[in-house]
C-alpha positions in Angstrom: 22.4 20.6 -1.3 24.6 22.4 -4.2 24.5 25.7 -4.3 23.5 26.1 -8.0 20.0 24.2 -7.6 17.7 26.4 -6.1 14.0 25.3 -5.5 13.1 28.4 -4.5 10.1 29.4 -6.9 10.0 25.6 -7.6 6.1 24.4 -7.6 4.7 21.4 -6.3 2.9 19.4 -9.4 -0.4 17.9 -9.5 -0.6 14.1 -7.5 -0.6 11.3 -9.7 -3.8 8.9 -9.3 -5.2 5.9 -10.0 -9.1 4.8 -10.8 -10.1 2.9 -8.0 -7.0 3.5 -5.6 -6.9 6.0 -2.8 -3.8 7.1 -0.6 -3.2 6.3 2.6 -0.6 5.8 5.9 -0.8 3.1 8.0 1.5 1.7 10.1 2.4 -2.2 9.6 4.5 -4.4 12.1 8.4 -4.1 11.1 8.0 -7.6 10.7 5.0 -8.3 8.4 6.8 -5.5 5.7 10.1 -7.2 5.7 8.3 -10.2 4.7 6.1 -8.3 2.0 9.9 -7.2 0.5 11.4 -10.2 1.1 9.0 -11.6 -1.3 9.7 -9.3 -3.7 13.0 -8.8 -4.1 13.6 -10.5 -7.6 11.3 -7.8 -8.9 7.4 -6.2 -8.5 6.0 -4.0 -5.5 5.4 -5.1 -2.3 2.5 -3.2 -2.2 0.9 -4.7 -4.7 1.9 -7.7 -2.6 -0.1 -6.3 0.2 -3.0 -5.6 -1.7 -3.2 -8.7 -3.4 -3.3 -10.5 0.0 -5.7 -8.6 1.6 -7.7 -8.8 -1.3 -7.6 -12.5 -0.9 -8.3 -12.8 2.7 -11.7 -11.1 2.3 -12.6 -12.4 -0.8 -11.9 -10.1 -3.6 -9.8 -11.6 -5.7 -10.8 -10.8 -9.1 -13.9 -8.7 -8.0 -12.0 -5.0 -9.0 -15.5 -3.6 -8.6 -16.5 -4.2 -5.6 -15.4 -1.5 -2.8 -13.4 -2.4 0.2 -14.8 -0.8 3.5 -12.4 0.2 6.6 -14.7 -1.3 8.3 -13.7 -4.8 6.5 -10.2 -3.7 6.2 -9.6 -2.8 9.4 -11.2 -6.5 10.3 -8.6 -8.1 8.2 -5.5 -6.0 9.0 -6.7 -7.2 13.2 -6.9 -10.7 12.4 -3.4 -10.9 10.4 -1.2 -8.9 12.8 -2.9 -11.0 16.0 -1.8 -14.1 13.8 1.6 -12.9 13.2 
């Protein structure tokens, strides 16, 4: 790093959120995300990507209201790494 930045006293600033989204890790096969980008490379977010699909797979396309448990995702995420 330069010497004539210093971040020092620097603060860190509030987390940017979305209504209705929540933050997570998890940990995809190397394989499955390569495909997610792959699909995206012309443009858009491969997370989206990932939402959209899952959202798909258990039926809430469209439905923006209606929660998503870890219970069901953790159901769907199972069933598309075993198929992969």
């Amino acid at each position: 790093m330069r010497d004539e930045y210093d971040f020092s006293n620097g603060k860190r600033g509030a987390l940017i959120t979305e209504p209705g989204k929540e933050r997570i890790t998890i940990r995809l096969d190397a394989a499955v995300l390569a495909w997610f980008r792959d699909q995206v490379k012309g443009g858009g977010n491969y997370q989206t990507l990932i939402n959209d699909a899952l959202k798909a797979h258990i039926g809430l396309a469209g439905k923006e209201d209606v929660p998503l448990t870890v219970r069901k995702l953790r159901e769907v995420l199972r069933q598309e790494l075993h198929a992969a």
